[in-house]
N, C-alpha and C positions, 0 to 999 in steps of 0.2 A: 373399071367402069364406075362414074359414079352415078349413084343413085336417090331418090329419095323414097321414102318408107311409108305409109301411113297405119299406126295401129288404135284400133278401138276395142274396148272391155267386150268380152266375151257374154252371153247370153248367160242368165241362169239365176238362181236367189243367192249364189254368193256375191256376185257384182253386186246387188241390188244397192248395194251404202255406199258404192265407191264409185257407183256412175255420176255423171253431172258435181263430182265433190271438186273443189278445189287442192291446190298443192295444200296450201295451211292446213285445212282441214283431214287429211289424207295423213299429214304427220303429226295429229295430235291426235290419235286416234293410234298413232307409233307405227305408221307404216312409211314405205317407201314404193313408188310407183315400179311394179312387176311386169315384169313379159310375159311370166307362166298366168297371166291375167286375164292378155291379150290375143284380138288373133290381129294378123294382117292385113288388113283388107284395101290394100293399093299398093303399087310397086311401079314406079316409075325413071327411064331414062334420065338423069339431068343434065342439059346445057347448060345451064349456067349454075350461077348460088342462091335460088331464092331465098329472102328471110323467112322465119317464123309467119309473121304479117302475113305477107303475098301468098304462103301457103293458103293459109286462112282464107283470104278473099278471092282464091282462086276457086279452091273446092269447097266455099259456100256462095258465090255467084257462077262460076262457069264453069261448074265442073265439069270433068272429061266424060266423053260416052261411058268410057267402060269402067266406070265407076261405080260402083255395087255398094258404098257403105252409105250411111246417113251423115248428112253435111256437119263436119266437126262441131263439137261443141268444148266446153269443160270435160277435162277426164282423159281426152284422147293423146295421143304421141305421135310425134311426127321425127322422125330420124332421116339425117342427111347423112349419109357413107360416101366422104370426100377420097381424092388421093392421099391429104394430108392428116386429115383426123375425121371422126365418127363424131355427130351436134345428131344430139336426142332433147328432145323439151318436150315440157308437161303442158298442156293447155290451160292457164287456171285461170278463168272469168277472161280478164280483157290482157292477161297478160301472159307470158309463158316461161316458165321456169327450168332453168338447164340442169340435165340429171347427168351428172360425172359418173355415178356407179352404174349405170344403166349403160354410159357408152364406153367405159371399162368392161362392161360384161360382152357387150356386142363385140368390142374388136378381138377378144379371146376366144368367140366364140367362129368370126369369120379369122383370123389365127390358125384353127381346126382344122375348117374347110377348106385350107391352100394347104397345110402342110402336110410333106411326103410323108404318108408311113411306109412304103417301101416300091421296089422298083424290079422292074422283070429284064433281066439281059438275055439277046440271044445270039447264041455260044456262037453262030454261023454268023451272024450278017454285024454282030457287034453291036447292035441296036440295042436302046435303055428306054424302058418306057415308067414313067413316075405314075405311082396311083395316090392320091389323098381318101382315097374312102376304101378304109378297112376292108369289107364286106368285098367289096366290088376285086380289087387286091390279092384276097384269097379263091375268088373264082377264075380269075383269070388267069392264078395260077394252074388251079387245078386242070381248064379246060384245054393248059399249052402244054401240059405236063403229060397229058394224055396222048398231044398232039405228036411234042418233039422230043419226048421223052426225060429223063431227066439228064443227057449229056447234052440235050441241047436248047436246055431254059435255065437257067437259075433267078430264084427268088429272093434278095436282097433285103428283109425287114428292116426296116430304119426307126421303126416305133418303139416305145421301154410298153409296149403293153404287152404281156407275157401270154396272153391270150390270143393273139396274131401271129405270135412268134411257135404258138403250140400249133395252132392249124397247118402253118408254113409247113411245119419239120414233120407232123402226122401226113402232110400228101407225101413228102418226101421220100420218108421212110418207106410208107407202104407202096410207093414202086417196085423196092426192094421186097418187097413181102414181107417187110419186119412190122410190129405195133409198139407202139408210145404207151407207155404206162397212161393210166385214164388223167384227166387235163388235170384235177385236184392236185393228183401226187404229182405230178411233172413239173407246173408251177409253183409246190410248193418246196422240191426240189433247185430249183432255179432263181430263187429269190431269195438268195443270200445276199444280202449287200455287194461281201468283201468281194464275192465269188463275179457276180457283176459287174465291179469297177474293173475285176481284171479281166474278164472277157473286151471291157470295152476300153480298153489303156495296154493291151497288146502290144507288146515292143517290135518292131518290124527288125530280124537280124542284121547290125549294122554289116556295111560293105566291106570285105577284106582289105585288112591295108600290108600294101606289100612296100612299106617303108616311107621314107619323105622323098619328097621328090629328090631330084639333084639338079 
């Protein structure tokens, strides 16, 4: 879905030099414009591609009802998250300034938000279900774990975070009544390079060959 974004500087006396600042000024001062700055204060469906412009004369003549922020000025951002690419610019005076690092950071960060760290299969009905959030991943193992035991869920980690992969193998285990050495020494058992590549480059036993054909 594509969307477009609106962000304004956050309240407080550290904004206080960099509200109303223009791009120029913003980097000679040797900064570049932040998200950890900003908050969000509009989020919106797009049908079509507005420019920069029409943003501008939109939400400072007809802005939407549910618009809660103050009608843009200098200082604010405006991001477009297309199908094809992520367009972030800087509001500076009458003109607007494209930030490449800022929409590098964005697409790594929606990157994050789709990608699988791991997957629940179960054992009866063949069903695969992908989680992208951690958190959420390891409760849902935990609460099927309880459900169908552990011959009839398996947990799948697809993530290199050692720290998801320790939660996974701690519910696991303790179905069995066994315990995991505490997370410190287990990840720091597990985090050998070599010992890693080989876990994850596992040769699958080739198929027996009972000659060439004839």
């Amino acid at each position: 879905m594509e969307t477009l974004k609106i962000y304004q500087l956050k309240g407080g006396d550290e904004n206080r030099y960099r509200r109303w600042m223009d791009y120029d000024g913003l980097r000679k001062m040797g900064e570049l414009p932040e998200l950890r700055n900003y908050e969000q204060v509009y989020s919106m469906r797009l049908l079509d591609n507005p420019t920069p412009e029409q943003v501008w004369q939109q939400f400072n003549h007809t802005r939407p009802a549910d618009f809660t922020g103050y009608p843009l000025h200098t200082s604010d951002i405006i991001i477009s998250s297309l199908e094809t690419e992520t367009i972030a610019v800087y509001a500076s005076n009458a003109d607007f300034v494209r930030l490449p690092e800022l929409e590098r950071e964005i697409t790594r960060e929606e990157k994050k938000e789709t990608e699988v760290v791991g997957f629940l299969r179960y054992l009866d009905s063949g069903e695969k279900v992908n989680y992208t959030n951690a958190d959420t991943f390891i409760a849902a193992y935990k609460e099927d774990l309880n459900y169908y035991g552990p011959n009839g869920v398996r947990a799948v980690p697809l993530t290199k975070d050692l720290g998801v992969r320790y939660e996974i193998e701690k519910l696991l285990v303790g179905e069995f009544g066994e315990e995991l050495p505490d997370k410190g020494t287990w990840i720091a058992a597990h985090s050998n390079p070599l010992q890693n590549y080989c876990m994850e480059h596992q040769q699958q036993p080739e198929p027996e060959n009972d000659g060439p054909d004839l």
